[in-house]
FIDOTI-638832 format. One record per residue (C-alpha): x, y, z; residue in one letter. Coordinates in steps of 0.5 Angstrom, whole numbers, plus 500, padded with zeros to 3 digits. Layout:
# residues N
XYZa/...
//
This chain:
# residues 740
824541023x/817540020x/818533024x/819537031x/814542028x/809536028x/810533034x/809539038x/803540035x/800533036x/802534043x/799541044x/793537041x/793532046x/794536052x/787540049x/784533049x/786531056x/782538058x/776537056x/771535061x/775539067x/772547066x/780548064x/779554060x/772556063x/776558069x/780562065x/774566062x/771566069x/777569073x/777574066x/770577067x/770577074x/773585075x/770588070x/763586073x/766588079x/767595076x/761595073x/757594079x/760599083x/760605077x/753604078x/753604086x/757611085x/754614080x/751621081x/746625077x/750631077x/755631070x/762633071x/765637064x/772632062x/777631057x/774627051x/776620052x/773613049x/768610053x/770603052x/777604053x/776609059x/772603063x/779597060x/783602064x/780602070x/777595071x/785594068x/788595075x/784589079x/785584073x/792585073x/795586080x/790580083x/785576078x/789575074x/797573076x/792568081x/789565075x/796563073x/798560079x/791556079x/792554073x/800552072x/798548078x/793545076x/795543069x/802540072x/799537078x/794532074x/799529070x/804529077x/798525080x/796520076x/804519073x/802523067x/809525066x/812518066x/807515062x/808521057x/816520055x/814513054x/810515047x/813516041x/814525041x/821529044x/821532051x/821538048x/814538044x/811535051x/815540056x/812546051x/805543050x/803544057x/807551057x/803553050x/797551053x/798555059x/799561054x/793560051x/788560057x/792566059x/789569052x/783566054x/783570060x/784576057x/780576051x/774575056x/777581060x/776586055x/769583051x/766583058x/769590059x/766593053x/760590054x/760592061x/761599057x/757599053x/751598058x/753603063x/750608057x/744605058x/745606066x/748612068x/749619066x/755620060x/759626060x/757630053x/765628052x/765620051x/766617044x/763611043x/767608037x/770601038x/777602039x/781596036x/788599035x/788600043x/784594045x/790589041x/794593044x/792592051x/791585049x/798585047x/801587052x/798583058x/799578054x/807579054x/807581061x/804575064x/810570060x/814571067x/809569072x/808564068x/815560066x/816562074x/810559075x/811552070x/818551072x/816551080x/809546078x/814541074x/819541079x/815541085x/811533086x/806537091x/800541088x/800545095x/806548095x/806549088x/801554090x/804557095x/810558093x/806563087x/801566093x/807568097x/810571091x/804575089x/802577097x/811579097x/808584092x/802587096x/808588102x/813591099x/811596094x/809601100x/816601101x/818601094x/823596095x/820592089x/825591082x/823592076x/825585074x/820583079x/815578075x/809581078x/811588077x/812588071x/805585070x/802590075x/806596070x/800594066x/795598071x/800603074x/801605065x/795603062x/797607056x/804604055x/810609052x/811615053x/815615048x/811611042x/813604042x/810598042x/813594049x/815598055x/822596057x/819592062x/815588058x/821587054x/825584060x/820579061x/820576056x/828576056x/828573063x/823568061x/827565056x/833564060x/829560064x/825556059x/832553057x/833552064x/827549066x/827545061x/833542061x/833541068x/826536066x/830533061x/835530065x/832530071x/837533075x/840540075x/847537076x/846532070x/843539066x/850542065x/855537067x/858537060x/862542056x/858542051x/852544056x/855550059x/857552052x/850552050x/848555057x/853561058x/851562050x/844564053x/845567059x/850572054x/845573049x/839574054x/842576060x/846581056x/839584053x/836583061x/843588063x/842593057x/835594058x/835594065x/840600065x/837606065x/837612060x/838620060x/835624055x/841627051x/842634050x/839638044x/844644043x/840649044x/834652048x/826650044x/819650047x/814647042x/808644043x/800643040x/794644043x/788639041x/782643042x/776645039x/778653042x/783656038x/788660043x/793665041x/799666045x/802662050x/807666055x/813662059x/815666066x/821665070x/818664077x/824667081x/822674079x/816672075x/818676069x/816674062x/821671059x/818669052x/812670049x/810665043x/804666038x/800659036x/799658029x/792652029x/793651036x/801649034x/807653037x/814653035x/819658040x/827657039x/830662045x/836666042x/838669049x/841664054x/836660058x/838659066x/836651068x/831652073x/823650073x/818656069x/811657069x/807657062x/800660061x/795660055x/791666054x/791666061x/786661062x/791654063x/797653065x/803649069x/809649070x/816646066x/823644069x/828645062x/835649060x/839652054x/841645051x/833643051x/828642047x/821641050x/815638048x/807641050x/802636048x/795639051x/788638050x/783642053x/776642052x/771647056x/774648062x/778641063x/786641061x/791636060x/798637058x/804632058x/810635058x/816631053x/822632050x/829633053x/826633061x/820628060x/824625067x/824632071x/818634069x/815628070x/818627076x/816634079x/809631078x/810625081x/813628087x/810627094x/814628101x/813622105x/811623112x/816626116x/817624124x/821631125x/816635123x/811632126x/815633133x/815640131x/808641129x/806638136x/812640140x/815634142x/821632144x/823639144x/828637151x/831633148x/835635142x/839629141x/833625139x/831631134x/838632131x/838623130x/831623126x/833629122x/839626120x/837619118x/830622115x/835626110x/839621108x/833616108x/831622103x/837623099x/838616098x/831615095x/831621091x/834618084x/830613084x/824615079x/824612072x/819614067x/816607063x/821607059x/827607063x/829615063x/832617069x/833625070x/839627068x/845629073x/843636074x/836635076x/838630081x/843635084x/838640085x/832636087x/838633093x/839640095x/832642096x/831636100x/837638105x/833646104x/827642107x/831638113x/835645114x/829650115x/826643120x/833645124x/832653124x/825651126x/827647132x/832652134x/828657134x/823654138x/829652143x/831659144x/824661146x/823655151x/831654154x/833661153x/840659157x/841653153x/845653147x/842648142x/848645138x/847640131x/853637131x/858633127x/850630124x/848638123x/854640119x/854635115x/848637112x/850644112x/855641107x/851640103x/848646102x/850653099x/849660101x/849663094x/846658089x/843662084x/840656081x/836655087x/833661087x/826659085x/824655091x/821660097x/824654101x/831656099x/831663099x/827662107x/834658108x/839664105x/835668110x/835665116x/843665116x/843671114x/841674120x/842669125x/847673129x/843680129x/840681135x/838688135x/831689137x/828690130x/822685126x/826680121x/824683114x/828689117x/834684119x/833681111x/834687107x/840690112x/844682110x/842682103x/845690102x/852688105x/852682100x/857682094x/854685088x/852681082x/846677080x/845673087x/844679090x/839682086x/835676085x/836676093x/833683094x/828682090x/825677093x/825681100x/824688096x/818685094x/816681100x/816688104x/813692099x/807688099x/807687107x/809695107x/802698112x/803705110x/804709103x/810713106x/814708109x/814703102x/815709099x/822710104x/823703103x/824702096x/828710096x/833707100x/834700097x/832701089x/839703088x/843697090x/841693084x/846692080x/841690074x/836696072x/831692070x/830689077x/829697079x/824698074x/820692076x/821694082x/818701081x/813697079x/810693085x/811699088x/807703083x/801697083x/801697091x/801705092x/795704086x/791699089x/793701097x/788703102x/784709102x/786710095x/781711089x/778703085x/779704079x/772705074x/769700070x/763697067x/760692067x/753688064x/748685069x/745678067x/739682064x/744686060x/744691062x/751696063x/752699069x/759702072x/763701080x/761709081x/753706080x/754702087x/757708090x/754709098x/755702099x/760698101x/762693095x/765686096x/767684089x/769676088x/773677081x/771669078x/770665071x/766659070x/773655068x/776656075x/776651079x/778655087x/773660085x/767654085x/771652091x/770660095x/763661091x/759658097x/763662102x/761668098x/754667098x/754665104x/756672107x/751675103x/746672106x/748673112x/750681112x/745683107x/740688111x/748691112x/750697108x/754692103x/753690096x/756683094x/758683088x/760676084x/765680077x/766675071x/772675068x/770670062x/771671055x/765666053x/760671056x/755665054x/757660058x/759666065x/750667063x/748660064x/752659070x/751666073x/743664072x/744659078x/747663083x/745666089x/740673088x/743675094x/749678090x/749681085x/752678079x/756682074x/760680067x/766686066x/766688058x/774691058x/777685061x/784687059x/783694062x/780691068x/787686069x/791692068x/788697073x/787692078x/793687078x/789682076x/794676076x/790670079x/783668081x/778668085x/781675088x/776679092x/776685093x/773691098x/771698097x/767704101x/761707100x/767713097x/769709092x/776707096x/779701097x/779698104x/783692102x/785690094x/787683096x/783681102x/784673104x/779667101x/772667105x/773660107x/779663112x/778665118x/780672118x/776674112x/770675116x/774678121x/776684116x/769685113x/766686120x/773691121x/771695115x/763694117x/765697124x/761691127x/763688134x/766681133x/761675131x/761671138x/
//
């Protein structure tokens, strides 16, 4: 052993003699240093003056994890080509390799020097690409503006981490790389061979197509996962399956060089006895890991969490989306909360919110248990949601909805002659679609469990079928005296789908669906909402059917153009729910609607001004007031405050008063913002801001609202400025001719 210890150390030392004079390890450190420059330069190219509020972070490891995506998709798998290539190529030519064997020292020690002193300049590379990094850092402080929340303190634990992980997901490429670069004489196709593998990635990654295992990947996870686990461990399992795959292949690449041919490699029992053992070890490790996970199910139903913030905060409420009822309010204790449902919790996706401030959306069921891991500072928040459901939810933020082509013949009209043609691309694209939708993994493996795949499927098959409805309706229209039949295709989406899925209620998509059907068949001469809630009536009673009327209800109350006919409505209609609680949250709507509808008296309130003085609705009375109901934490308010202030300038001699309402709770920071905002609105802080939520049903903002010169309300909910139709309304109101 020592002997094999020795002879291997001898040959790494004249491996590293050999290099001296031939820029080896400075093209290593080169190729290293080149994207954290190239990073550095374009921060500086791109900077501005203007300071935008973040999240704390580390300076150092903020500029690694940025400059970490060139390194490791491109400079740094090309560096390995290069120099696998170059180092095997120079004994290739000059007969090295023969020359070699003929010295006293074992195949093994010369076969692994090379390797290790592959691996070394991988290191060097490395290492260059994170000291250069934080240099690059550390002056850009001196160069451009730093955010208030940047730390500057070296983080060596995450430093060595990266470094490690780098390290172990390049060992594929580069036992890929050396076993081509021995076997191969040709220092060109060696080098082809590895380019072709790496511009293989760049193709096929748009289409997803490319396997974990796939040696460039896991090295590109890197970037695409800077900070590594979810779930805390060292390696991601990709990084794992490098290295398992890595030595399967050492020990047939080595063996292949020590007898010269593959046939000579394994043409003994004794030889296939030593390869099938490796291929039963490692491969076997390759299979386990490669085998995606699901997160077990706890037993029952816990939302808990921490918020690491210098604010304290005081409750956190959990809302079912489908009725948008509260379904648990829980106190924090050091900005710590722990909850343990003791009523049965439907699977389905809720929303939180945190003083209603922040807030965001969490998929989970009765036998979960969920982790909130947030961090909030000023108005920025973060959260990351673990647990249970670390796929789903992870999942559900990941998920985008590609292009689709159906859609686009419905935006545009086209091929609406020819249902054919329709109904072919609707039906390869859902199951293109469905195919592809349990394919999400987290970094660790996990796959969303079963449940959550089914649903996520059965919400694709909502989409395609609503694209259908669409597309017959617009037939209906257009050929009037053609009917429009999907087929064996059609109906095999429609079986996919069912009509009473309580679970799906939550998604409007689907509840539009339910309805469509409902009142395909009536044809009498009435407006939808009317059809809907006649279908919905005659429905089996039970929970389906009050969540269904809900949703309508609700929707009709809101759209209702009178007080006496929302009035009739919900009389005709309250008394089918099966569950009173629905009947009380009804009357509710109804009872806010009726406050805040047209006509009727705003309720009062007072307010300080931004010289600190108070004043009250009923002081701008005689005037019409259009209030922006806003906070200096809400990033749509920033978005709409431009249009807003740009309508005030632009009506300012008009018998109307702008006026901009704070609902901040740091009076000091809404003080700092609103001393730079426009004198031609009038900038207010309300003092009860719980009453003010209460009487004006303030649920969201931006809202704006508009009141007349009586004190009524004209309109309690009116659209964003930068829509089209605000305008359209405020000059309704002002009884001005339209803006030509």
């Amino acid at each position: 052993m020592k002997n094999n210890i020795r002879n291997f150390i001898t040959a790494l030392k004249a491996e590293n003699i050999k290099k001296r004079g031939t820029g080896f390890y400075w093209t290593s450190a080169i190729l290293g240093i080149i994207s954290p420059v190239l990073f550095f330069i374009v921060t500086i190219v791109m900077s501005t003056e203007e300071i935008k509020q973040t999240l704390p972070f580390n300076i150092y490891q903020n500029f690694i994890k940025e400059a970490v995506n060139p390194f490791a998709y491109f400079f740094f798998p090309l560096l390995i080509i290069i120099i696998v290539s170059r180092i095997t190529q120079l004994d290739h030519k000059n007969g090295g390799w023969q020359l070699m064997e003929t010295q006293p020292t074992f195949k093994f020690s010369i076969y692994f020097s090379k390797f290790g002193t592959i691996l070394i300049a991988n290191l060097i590379s490395i290492v260059s690409f994170i000291l250069v990094s934080m240099l690059c850092a550390w002056l850009l402080t001196f160069i451009v503006t730093v955010p208030k929340a940047a730390q500057l303190e070296i983080p060596f634990g995450e430093i060595f981490h990266t470094i490690a992980r780098l390290f172990v997901a390049s060992l594929l490429i580069t036992t890929i790389q050396f076993i081509i670069s021995v076997l191969i004489p040709s220092f060109i196709w060696s080098i082809v061979i590895g380019f072709f593998g790496l511009l293989l990635t760049v193709f096929l990654k748009p289409f997803d197509l490319v396997p974990v295992w796939y040696p460039y990947e896991i090295l590109s996870k890197i970037a695409a996962n800077p900070d590594g686990s979810d779930l805390g461990y060292w390696f991601t399992f990709t990084e794992y399956v490098g290295v398992t795959i890595s030595v399967i292949l050492l020990y047939i690449g080595f063996n292949w060089y020590r007898y010269k041919t593959l046939r000579l490699t394994f043409n003994n029992p004794t030889k296939i006895i030593s390869l099938a053992t490796v291929l039963l070890v490692f491969g076997g490790l390759t299979y386990w890991l490669l085998k995606p996970n699901q997160m077990p199910d706890y037993g029952k139903a816990v939302f808990c969490g921490h918020i690491d913030s210098k604010d304290q905060f005081q409750k956190i409420y959990l809302k079912n989306n489908t009725v948008q009822d509260t379904i648990a309010v829980i106190p924090f204790k050091n900005n710590t909360f722990h909850y343990v449902f003791d009523k049965k919790v439907i699977t389905d996706n809720y929303t939180f919110v945190i003083d209603g401030k922040f807030g965001g959306n969490v998929f989970f069921g009765q036998n979960d248990s969920i982790y909130l891991d947030g961090k909030i500072f000023g108005q920025v928040s973060d959260f990351k949601l673990k647990g249970t459901r670390l796929a789903e939810n992870q999942m559900a933020t990941a998920s985008k909805l590609d292009w689709s082509m159906v859609s686009y013949y419905l935006e545009e009209n086209v091929n609406l002659d020819k249902p054919n043609i329709i109904i072919d691309a609707l039906h390869e694209e859902w199951k293109e679609n469905m195919e592809t939708s349990n394919k999400f993994k987290t970094v660790d493996n996990y796959i969303p469990k079963d449940d959550y795949t089914k649903r996520n499927q059965k919400l694709i098959t909502t989409r395609y079928l609503n694209m259908w409805n669409d597309f017959v309706k617009k037939r209906a229209a257009l050929y009037p005296n053609e009917k429009t039949n999907g087929g064996k295709l059609i109906a095999e989406i429609q079986a996919n789908l069912s009509l009473t899925d309580e679970s799906l209620l939550s998604s409007a998509e689907y509840f539009d669906y339910v309805i469509s059907q409902l009142i395909a068949k009536n044809n009498q001469d009435i407006d939808d909402n009317t059809k809907s809630i006649l279908a919905i009536s005659k429905m089996k009673t039970g929970s389906f059917k009050d969540k269904m009327l809900f949703w309508q209800m609700s929707k009709s109350i809101e759209e209702a153009s009178t007080s006496s006919e929302r009035n009739e409505f919900v009389a005709q209609y309250i008394t089918q729910f099966s569950d009173k609680n629905y009947q009380r949250k009804i009357n509710k709507l109804n009872n806010i609607a009726e406050s805040l509808g047209k006509g009727k008296q705003a309720p009062l309130f007072e307010a300080t001004s931004i010289d600190g003085k108070s004043g009250f609705l009923a002081d701008l009375q005689g005037k019409f007031v259009l209030i922006d109901v806003w906070a200096t934490w809400c990033g749509p308010c920033k978005q709409q405050s431009p249009y807003f202030e740009k309508f005030a300038l632009k009506y300012k001699k008009e018998n109307i008063q702008f006026v901009a309402l704070s609902t901040d709770e740091n009076i000091q920071k809404w003080y700092i913002a609103a001393k730079g905002k426009s004198k031609s609105v009038l900038q207010l802080h309300v003092n009860d801001l719980n009453l003010f939520r209460k009487d004006y049903n303030v649920v969201s903002i931006p809202r704006f609202l508009l009141i007349d010169p009586n004190g009524n309300f004209v309109n309690a909910n009116l659209p964003f400025p930068s829509d089209t139709s605000f305008e359209i309304l405020l000059r309704k109101a002002l009884q001005l001719p339209e803006d030509e």
